[in-house]
The first five atom37 places (N, CA, C, CB, O) and aatype in JSON, in Angstrom:
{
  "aatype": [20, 20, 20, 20, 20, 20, 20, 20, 20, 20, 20, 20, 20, 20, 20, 20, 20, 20, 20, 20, 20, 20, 20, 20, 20, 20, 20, 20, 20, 20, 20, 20, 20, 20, 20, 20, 20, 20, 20, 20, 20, 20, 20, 20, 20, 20, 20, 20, 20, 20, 20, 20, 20, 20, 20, 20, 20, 20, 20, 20, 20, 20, 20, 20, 20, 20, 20, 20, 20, 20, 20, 20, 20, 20, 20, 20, 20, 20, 20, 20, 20, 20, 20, 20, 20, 20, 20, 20, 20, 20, 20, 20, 20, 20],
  "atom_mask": [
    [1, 1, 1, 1, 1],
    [1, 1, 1, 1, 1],
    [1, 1, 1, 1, 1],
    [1, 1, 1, 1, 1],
    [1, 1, 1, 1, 1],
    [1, 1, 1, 1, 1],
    [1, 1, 1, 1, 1],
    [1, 1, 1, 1, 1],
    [1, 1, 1, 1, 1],
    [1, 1, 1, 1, 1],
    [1, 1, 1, 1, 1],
    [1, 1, 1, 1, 1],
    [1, 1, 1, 1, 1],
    [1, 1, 1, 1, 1],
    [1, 1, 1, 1, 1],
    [1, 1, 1, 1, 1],
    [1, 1, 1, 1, 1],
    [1, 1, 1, 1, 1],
    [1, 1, 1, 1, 1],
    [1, 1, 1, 1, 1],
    [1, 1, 1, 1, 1],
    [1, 1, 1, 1, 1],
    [1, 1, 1, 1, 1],
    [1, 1, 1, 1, 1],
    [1, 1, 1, 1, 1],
    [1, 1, 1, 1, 1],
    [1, 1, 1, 1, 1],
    [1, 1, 1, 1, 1],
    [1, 1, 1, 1, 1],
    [1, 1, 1, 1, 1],
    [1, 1, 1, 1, 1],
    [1, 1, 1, 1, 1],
    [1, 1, 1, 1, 1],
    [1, 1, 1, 1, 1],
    [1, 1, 1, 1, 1],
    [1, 1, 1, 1, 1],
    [1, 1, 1, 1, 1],
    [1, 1, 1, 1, 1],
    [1, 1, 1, 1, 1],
    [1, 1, 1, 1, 1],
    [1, 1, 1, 1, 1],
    [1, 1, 1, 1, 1],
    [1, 1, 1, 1, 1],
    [1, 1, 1, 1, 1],
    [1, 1, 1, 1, 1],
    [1, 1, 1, 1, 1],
    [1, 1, 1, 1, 1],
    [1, 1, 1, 1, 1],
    [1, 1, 1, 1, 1],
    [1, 1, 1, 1, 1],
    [1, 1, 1, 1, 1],
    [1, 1, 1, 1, 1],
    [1, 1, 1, 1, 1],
    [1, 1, 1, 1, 1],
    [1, 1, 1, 1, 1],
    [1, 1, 1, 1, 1],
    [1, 1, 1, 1, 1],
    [1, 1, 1, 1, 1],
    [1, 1, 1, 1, 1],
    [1, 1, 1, 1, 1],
    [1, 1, 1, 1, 1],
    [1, 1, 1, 1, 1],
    [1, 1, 1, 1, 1],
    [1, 1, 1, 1, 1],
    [1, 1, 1, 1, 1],
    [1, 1, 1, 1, 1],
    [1, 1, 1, 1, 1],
    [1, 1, 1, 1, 1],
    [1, 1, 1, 1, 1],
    [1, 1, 1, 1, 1],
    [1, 1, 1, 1, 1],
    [1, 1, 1, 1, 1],
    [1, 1, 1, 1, 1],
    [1, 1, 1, 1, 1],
    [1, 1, 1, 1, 1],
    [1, 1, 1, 1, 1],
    [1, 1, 1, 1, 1],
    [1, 1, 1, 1, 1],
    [1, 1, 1, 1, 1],
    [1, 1, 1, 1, 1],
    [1, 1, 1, 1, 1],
    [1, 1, 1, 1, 1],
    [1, 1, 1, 1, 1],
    [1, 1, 1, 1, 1],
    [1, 1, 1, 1, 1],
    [1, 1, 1, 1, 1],
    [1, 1, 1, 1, 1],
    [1, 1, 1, 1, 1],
    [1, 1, 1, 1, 1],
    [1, 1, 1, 1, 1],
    [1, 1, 1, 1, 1],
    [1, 1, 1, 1, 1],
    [1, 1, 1, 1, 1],
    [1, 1, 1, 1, 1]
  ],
  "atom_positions": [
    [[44.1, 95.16, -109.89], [43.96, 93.92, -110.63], [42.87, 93.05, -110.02], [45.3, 93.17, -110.66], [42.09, 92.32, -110.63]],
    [[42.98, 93.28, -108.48], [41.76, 92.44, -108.16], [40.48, 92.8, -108.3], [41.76, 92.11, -107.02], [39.47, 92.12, -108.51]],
    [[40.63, 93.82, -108.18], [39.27, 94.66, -108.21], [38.66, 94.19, -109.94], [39.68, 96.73, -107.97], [37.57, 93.73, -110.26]],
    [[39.6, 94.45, -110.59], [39.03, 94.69, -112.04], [38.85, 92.74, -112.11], [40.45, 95.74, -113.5], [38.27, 92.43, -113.15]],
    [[39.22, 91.53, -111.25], [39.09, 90.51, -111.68], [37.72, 89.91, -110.98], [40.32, 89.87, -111.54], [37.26, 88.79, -111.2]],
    [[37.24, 90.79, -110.2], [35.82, 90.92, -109.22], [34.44, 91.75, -110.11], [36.29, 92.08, -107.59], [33.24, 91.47, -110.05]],
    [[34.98, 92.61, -110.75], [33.8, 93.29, -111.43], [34.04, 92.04, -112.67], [33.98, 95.3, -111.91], [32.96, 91.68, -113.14]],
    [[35.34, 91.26, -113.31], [34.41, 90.53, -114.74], [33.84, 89.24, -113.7], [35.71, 89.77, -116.56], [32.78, 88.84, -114.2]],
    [[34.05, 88.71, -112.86], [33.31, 87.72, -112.2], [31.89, 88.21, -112.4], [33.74, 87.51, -110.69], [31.03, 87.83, -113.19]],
    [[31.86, 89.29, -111.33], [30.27, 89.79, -111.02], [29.44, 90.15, -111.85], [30.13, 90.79, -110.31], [28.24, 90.16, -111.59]],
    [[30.04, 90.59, -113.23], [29.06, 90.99, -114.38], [29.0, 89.49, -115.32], [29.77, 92.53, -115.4], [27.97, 88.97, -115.74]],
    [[30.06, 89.09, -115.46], [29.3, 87.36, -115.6], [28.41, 86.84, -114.96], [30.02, 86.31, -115.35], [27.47, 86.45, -115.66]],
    [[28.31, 86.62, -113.61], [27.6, 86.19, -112.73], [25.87, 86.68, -113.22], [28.25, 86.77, -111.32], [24.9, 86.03, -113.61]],
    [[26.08, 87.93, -113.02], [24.83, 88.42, -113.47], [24.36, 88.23, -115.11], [24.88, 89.87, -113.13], [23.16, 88.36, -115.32]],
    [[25.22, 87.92, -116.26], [25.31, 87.93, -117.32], [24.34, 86.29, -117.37], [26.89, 88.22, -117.82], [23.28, 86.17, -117.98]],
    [[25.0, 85.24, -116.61], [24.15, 83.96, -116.28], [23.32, 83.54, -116.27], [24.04, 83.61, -115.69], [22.73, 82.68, -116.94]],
    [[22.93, 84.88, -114.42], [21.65, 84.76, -114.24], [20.68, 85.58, -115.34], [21.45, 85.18, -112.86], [19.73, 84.98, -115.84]],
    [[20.89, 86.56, -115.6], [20.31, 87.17, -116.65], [19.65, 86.27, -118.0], [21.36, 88.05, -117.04], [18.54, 86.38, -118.53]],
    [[21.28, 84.98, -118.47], [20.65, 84.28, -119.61], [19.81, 82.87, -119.35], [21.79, 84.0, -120.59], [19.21, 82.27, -120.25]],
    [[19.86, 82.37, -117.74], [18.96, 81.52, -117.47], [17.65, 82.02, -117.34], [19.3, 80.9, -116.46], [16.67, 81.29, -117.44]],
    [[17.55, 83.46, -117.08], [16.05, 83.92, -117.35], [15.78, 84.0, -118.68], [15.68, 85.26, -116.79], [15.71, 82.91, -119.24]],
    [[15.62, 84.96, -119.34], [15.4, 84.68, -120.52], [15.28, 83.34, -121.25], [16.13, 85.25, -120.94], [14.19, 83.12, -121.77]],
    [[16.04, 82.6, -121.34], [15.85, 81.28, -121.05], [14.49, 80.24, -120.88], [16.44, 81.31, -120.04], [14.0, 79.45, -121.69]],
    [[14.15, 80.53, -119.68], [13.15, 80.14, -119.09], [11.81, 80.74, -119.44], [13.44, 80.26, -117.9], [10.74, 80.21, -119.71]],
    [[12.3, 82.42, -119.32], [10.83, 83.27, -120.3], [10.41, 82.94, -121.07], [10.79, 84.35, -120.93], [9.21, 82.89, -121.36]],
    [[11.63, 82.52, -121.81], [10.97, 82.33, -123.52], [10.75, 81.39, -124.19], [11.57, 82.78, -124.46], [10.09, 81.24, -125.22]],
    [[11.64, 80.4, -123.28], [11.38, 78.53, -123.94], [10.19, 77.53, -122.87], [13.42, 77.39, -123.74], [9.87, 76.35, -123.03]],
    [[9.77, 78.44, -121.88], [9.09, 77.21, -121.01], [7.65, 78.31, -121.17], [9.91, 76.72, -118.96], [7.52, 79.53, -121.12]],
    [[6.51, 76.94, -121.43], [5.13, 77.33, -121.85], [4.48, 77.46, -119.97], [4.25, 75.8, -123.15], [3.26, 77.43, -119.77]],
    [[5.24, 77.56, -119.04], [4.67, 77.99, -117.95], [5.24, 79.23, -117.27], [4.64, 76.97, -117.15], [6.21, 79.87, -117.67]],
    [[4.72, 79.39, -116.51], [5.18, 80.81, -115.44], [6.54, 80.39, -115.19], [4.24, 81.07, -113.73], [7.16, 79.53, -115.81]],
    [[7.04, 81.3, -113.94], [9.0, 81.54, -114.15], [8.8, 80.62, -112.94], [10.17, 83.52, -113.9], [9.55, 79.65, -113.04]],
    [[8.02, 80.58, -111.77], [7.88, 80.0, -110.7], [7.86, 78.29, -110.8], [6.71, 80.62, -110.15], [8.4, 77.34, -110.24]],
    [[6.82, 78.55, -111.95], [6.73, 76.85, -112.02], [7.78, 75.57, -113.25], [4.95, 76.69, -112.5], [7.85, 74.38, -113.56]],
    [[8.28, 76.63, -113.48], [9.32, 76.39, -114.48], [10.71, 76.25, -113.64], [9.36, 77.64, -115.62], [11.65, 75.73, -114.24]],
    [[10.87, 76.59, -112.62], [12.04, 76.14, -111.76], [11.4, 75.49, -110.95], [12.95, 77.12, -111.11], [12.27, 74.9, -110.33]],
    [[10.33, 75.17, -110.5], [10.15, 73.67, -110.23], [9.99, 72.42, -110.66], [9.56, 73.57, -109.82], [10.0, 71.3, -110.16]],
    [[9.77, 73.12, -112.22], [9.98, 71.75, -112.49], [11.37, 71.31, -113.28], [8.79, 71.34, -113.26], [11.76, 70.25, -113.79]],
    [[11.76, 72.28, -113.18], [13.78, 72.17, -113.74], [14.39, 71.21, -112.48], [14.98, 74.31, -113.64], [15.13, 70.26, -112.72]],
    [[13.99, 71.59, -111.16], [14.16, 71.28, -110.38], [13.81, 69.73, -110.08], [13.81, 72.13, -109.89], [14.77, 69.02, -109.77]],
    [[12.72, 69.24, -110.12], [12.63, 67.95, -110.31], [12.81, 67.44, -111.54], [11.6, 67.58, -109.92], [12.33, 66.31, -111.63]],
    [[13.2, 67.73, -112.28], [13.62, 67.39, -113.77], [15.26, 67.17, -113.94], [13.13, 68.69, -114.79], [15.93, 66.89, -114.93]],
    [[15.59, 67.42, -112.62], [17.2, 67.28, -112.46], [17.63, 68.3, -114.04], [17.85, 65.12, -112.51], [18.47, 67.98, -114.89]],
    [[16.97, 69.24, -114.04], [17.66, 70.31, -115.19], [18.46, 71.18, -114.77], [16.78, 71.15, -115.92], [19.09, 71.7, -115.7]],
    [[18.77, 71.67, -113.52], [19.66, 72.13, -113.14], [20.69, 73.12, -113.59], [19.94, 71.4, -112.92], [20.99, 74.3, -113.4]],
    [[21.25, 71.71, -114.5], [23.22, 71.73, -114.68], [22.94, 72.79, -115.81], [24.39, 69.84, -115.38], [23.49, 73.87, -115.98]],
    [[21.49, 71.9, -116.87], [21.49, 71.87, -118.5], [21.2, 73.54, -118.48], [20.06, 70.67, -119.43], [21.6, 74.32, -119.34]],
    [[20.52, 73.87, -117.48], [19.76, 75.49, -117.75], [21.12, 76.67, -117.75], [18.4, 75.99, -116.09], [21.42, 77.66, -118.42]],
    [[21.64, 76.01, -116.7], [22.62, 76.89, -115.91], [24.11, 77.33, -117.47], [23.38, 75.57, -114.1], [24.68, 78.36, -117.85]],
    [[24.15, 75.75, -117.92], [24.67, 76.11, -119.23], [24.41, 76.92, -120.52], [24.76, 75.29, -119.57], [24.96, 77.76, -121.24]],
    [[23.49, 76.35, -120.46], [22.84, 77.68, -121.21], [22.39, 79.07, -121.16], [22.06, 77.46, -121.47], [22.09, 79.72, -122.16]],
    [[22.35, 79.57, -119.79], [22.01, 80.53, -119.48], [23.94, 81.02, -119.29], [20.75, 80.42, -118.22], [24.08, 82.21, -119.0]],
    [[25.08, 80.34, -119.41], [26.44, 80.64, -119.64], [26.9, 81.65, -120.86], [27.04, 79.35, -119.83], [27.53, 82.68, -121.06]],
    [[26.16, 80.68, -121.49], [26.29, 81.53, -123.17], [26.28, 82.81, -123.06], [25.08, 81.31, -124.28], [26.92, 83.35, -123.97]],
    [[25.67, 83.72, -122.1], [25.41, 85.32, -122.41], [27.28, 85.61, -121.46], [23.32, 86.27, -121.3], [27.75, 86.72, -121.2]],
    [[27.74, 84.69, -121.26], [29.2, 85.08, -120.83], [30.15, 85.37, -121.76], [29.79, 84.13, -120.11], [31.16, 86.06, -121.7]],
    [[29.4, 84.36, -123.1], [31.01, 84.66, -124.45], [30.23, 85.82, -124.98], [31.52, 83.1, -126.16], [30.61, 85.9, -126.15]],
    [[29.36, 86.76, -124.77], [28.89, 88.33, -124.97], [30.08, 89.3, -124.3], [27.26, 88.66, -124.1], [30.79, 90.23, -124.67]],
    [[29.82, 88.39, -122.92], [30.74, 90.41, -121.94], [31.94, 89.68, -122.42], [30.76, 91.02, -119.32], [32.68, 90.35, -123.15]],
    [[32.33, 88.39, -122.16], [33.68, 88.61, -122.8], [34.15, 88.64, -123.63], [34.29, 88.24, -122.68], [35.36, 88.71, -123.45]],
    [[33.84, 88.61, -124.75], [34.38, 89.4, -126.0], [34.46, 91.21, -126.05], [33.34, 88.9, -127.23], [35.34, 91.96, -126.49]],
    [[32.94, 91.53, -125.29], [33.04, 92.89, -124.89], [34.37, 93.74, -124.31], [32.13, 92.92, -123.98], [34.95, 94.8, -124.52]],
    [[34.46, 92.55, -123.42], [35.86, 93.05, -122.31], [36.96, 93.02, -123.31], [36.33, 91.83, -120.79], [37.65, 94.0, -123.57]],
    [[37.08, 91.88, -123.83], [38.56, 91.56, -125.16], [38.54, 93.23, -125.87], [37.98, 89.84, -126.97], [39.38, 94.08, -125.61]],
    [[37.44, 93.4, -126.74], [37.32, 94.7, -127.49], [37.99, 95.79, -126.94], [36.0, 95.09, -127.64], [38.84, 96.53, -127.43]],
    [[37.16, 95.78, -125.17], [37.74, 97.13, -124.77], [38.61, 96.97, -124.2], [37.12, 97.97, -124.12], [38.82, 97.84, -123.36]],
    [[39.63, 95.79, -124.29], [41.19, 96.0, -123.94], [40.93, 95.78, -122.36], [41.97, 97.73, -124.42], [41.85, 96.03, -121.57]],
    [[39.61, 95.27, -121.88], [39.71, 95.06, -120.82], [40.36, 93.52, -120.19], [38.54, 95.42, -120.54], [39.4, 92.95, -119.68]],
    [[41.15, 92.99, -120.1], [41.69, 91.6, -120.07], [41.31, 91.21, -118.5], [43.47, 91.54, -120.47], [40.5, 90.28, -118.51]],
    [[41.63, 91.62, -117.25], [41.55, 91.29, -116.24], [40.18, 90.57, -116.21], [41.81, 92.3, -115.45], [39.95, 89.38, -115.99]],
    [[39.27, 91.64, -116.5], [37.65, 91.56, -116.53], [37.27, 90.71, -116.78], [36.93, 92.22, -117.2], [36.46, 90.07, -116.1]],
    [[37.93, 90.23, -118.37], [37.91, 89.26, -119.37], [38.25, 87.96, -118.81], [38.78, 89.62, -120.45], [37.84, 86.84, -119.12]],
    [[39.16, 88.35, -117.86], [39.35, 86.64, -116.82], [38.59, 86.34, -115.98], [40.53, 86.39, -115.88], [38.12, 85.2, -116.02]],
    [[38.15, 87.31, -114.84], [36.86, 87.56, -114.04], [36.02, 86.64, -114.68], [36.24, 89.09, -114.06], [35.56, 85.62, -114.15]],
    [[35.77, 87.13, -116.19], [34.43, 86.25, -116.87], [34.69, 84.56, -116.86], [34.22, 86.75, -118.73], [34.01, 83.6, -116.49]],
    [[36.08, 84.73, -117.47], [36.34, 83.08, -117.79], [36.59, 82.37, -116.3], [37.92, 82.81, -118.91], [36.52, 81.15, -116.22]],
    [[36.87, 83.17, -115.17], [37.1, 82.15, -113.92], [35.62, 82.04, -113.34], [38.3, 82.79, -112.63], [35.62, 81.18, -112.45]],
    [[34.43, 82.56, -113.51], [33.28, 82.47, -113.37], [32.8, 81.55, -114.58], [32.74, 83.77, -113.23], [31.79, 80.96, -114.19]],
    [[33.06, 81.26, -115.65], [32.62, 80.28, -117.07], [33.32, 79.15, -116.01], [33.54, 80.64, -119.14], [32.43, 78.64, -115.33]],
    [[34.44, 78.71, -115.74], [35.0, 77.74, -115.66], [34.56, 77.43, -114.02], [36.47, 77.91, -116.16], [34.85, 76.26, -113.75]],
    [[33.95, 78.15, -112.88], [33.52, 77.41, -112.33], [31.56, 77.23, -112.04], [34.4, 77.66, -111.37], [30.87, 76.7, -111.16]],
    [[31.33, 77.85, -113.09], [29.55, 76.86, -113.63], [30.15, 75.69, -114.31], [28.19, 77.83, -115.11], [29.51, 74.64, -114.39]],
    [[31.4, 75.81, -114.84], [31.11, 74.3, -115.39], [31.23, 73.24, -114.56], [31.95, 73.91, -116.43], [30.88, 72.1, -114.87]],
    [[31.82, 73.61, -113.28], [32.49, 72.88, -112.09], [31.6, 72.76, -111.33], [33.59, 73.44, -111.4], [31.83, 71.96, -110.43]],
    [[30.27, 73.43, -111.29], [29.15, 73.12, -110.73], [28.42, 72.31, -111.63], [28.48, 74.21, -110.32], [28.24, 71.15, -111.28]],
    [[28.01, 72.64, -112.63], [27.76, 71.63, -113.46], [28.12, 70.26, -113.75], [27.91, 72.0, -114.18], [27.27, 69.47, -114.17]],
    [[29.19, 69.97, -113.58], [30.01, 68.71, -113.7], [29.77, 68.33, -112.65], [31.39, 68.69, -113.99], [29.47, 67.18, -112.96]],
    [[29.59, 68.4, -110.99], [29.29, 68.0, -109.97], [27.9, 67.74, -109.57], [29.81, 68.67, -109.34], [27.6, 66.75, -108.9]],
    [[27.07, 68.57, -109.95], [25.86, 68.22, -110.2], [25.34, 67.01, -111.35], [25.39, 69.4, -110.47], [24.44, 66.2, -111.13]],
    [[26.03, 67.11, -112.42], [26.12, 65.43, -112.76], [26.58, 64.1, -112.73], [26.21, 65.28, -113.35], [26.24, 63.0, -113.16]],
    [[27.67, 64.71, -111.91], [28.26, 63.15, -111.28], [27.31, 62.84, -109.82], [30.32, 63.28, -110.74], [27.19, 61.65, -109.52]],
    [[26.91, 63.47, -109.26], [26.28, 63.73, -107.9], [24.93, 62.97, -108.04], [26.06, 65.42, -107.54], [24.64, 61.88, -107.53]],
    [[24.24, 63.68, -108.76], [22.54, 63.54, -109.15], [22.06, 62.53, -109.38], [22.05, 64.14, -110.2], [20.83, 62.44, -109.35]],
    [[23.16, 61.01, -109.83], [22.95, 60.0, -109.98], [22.74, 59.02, -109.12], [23.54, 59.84, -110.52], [22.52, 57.88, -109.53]]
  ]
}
């Protein structure tokens, strides 16, 4: 059970980072380098990181399909703490 609640973390995790790239590829008119610097002084942070979340309701519906549920929590306890970074990074940043 733990195991299977470590692989849906970790393939979220990567599911994230995966949709904050793309993300960044495809919506910012500069390189990937200079586009997290200026997210970075742009206090964009929280906003990217959310959006780059979205590729999480993908694996987990994936996981739901294949009856994988543990996985499927893995995903949502990784959704629920970007938002907890997120939310701290905007109460913080001010």
């Amino acid at each position: 059970m733990k195991k299977e609640l470590f692989i849906g973390f970790f393939v979220a995790l990567i599911a994230t980072s995966f949709g904050c790239f793309i993300f960044i590829e495809f919506f910012s008119k500069y390189d990937f380098y200079k586009s997290i610097e200026l997210i970075k002084e742009g206090g964009l942070i929280g906003k990217v990181l959310v959006l780059g979340a979205i590729a999480n309701f993908f694996v987990f519906f994936v996981f739901l399909k294949k009856k994988q549920i543990y996985r499927a929590r893995g995903v949502m306890i990784e959704t629920f703490l970007i938002a907890l970074i997120v939310l701290f990074l905007t109460l913080f940043s001010k």
